[in-house]
C-alpha positions in Angstrom: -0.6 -1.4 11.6 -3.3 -3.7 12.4 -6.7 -4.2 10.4 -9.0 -6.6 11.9 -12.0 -7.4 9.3 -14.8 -9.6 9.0 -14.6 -9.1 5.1 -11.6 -11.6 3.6 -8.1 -10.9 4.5 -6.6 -12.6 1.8 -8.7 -10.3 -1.2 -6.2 -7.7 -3.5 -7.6 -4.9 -1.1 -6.3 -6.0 1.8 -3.1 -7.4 0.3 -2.4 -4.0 -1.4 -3.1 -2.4 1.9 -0.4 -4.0 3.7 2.0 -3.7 0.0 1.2 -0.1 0.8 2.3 0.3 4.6 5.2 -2.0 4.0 6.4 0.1 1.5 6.8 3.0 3.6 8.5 0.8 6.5 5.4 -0.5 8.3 4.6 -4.1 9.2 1.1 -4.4 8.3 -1.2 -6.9 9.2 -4.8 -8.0 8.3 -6.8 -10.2 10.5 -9.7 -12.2 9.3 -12.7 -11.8 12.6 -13.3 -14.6 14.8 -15.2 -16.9 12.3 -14.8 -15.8 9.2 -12.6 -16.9 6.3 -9.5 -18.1 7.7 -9.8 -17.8 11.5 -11.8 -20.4 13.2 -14.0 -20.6 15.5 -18.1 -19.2 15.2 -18.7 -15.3 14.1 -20.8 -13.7 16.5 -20.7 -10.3 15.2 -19.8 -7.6 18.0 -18.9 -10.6 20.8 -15.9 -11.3 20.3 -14.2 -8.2 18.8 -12.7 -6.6 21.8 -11.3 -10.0 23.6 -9.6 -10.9 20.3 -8.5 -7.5 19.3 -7.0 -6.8 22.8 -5.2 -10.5 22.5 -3.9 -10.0 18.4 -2.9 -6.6 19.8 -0.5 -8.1 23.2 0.8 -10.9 20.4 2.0 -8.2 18.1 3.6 -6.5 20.3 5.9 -9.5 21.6 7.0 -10.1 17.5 10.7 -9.1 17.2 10.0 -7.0 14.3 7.1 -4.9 16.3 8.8 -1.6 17.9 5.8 -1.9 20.9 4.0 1.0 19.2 0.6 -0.5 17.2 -1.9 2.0 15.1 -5.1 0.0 14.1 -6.9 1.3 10.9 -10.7 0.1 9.2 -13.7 1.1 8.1 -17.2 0.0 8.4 -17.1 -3.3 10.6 -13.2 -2.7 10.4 -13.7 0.2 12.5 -16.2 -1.0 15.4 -13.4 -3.4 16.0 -11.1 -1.1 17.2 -13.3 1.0 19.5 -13.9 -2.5 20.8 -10.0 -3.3 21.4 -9.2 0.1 22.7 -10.5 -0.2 26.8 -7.8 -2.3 28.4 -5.3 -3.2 25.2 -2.1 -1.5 27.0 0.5 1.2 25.8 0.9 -1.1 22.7 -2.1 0.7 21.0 -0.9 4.1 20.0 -3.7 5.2 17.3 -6.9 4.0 16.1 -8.4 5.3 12.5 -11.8 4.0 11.9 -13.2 5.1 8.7 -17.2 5.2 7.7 -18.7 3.8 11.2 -21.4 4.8 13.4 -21.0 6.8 16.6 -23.5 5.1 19.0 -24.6 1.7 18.6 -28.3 2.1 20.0 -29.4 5.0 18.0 -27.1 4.9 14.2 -25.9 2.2 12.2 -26.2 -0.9 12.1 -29.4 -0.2 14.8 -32.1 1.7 14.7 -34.3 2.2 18.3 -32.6 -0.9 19.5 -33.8 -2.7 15.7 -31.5 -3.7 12.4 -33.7 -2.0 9.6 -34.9 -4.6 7.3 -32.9 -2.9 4.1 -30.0 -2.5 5.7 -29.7 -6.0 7.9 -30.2 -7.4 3.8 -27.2 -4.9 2.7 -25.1 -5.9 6.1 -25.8 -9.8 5.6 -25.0 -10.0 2.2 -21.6 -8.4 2.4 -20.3 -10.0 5.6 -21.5 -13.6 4.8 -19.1 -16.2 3.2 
């Protein structure tokens, strides 16, 4: 199960979450975004995503321990990133689950008529700076 975030990989959250799959026979594993936290490199927010998913996605799949079947799970941010891996990541990427995201990118969250709305780009920057 892979969980690509932009929101610390290392917190309890995400450590629990993997505790959680592992515990019912799962590898699990959490991926800080291009940028933030403990992967280098510059976050540019929605770049980046589907390059880096697609290439976490082909490493997994050649770990001994990985069976060749990978589900990707996230919400918010979390979950944009695996509509963004899906085109092109190969027959290792057997199920996405993204959780509280928008459906269209122009015309819901995080835009509005092609515009970040001033309360939530506040909300949005707060939460995924660091």
């Amino acid at each position: 199960m892979l969980h690509r975030t932009p929101y610390e990989s290392n917190s309890d959250r995400w450590i629990k979450w993997g505790i959680w799959w592992a515990s019912r026979g799962y590898a699990a594993v959490t991926q800080d975004c291009r940028g933030r936290y403990q992967s280098e490199g510059t976050f540019n927010a929605y770049l980046d995503d589907g390059n880096d998913g697609r290439d976490t996605l082909a490493w997994l799949a050649r770990q001994p321990w990985c069976n060749g079947k990978i589900g990707m799970w996230g919400r918010s941010y979390g979950g944009l990133t695996q509509w963004q891996a899906a085109p092109g990541a190969g027959p290792q990427l057997t199920c996405l689950a993204p959780h509280a995201i928008c459906d269209d990118y122009f015309d819901d969250y995080p835009l509005r008529r092609r515009q970040l709305p001033a309360g939530r780009c506040r909300c949005w920057r707060w939460s995924s700076s660091g």
